[in-house]
N, C-alpha and C positions, 0 to 999 in steps of 0.2 A: 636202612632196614635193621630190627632186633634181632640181637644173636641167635641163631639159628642152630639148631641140633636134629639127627634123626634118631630116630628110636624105633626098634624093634619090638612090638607087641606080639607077647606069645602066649595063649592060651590052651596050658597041657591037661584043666584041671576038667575033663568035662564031666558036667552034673553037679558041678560047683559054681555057687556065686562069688566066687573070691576074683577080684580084677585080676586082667593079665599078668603076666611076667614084664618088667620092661627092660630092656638092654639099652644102653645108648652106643650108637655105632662110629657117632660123628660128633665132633664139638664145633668144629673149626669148618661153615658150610660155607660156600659161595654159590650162587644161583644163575646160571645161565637161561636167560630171557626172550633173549635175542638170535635172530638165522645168524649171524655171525658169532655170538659166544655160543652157541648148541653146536654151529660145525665147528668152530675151533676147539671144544672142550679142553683136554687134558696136552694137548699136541705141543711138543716142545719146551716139557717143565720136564728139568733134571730130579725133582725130588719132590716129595710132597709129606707134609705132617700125618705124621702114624693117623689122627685124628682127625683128619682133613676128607671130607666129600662134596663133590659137586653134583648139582641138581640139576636137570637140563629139564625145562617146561616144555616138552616136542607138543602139547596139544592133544585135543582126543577128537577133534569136527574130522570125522569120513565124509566126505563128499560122494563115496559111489553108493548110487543106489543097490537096496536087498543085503545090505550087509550092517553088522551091529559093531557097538564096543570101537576102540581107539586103532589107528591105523599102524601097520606093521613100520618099526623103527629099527632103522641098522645103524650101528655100532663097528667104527672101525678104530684098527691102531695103530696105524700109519702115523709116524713121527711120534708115539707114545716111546716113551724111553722106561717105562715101568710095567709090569701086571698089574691089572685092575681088575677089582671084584667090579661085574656091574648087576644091576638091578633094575630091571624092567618092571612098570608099574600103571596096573590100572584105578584108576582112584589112589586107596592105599592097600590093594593086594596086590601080593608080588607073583606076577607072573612066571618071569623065570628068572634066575641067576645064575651067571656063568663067570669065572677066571677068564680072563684074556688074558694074551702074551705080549709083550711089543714087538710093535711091527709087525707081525702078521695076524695077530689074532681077530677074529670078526663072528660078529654076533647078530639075533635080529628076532626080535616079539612085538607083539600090540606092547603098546602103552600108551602113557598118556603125560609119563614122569617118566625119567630114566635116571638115577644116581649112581656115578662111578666112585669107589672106594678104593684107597690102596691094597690091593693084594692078603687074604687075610681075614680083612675087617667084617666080611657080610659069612664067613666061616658059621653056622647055622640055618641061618636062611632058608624056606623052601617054599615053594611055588605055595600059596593058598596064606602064608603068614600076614600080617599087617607089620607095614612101615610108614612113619610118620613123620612129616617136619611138623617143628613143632619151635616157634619161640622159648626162649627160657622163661616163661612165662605160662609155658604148656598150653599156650594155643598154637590148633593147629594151621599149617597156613598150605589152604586148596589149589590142588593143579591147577592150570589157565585152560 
């Protein structure tokens, strides 16, 4: 897979056509795919690059009937040795974003993406903003 980056699109200007603000939040992304790399996430790494995010595809298919949008996804930190910013996500708005703590910290919103960052790194962030992966290439590459 092409190196991968996420980026924070923010747009303060309104009533302006001038493209967003972009921040990059991540250089250094790995992608969890798989029910074994999405539960395993971050669990048992001593350290991680300032610049380092993983991307976990939890999916957006609800199976219950009368209800819309990506299914509620928890977030635990059992065996995380670090705080991690994470970032819940439907499409590419961020739903919510919260610090966790290790070891006890626990979390949980619809998405459809969820991206944990080192502690820190999602510092702006808010519910409603756009986050992107994105090739170094700036294509973007779509939740599953």
């Amino acid at each position: 897979m092409a190196d991968l980056r996420i980026v924070h699109e923010q747009d303060e200007t309104l009533g302006r056509d001038s493209p967003p603000e972009r921040t990059i939040l991540a250089t250094d992304v790995d992608v969890a795919d798989s029910i074994l790399s999405t539960g395993k996430g971050l669990m048992f790494r001593s350290t991680l690059p300032d610049d380092y995010a993983l991307v976990m595809e939890v999916g957006g298919n609800n199976l219950l009937p009368f209800t819309s949008g990506p299914p509620r996804q928890f977030v635990h930190m059992l065996f995380v040795r670090m705080p991690l910013d994470v970032v819940w996500l439907d499409g590419t708005e961020v739903i919510r974003v919260s610090t966790l703590n290790p070891w006890r910290g626990v979390g949980m919103a619809r998405a459809d993406r969820i991206i944990e960052l080192p502690a820190g790194n999602a510092d702006g962030l808010s519910p409603g903003d756009t986050v992107v992966v994105e090739t170094s290439d700036g294509e973007q590459l779509t939740a599953k």
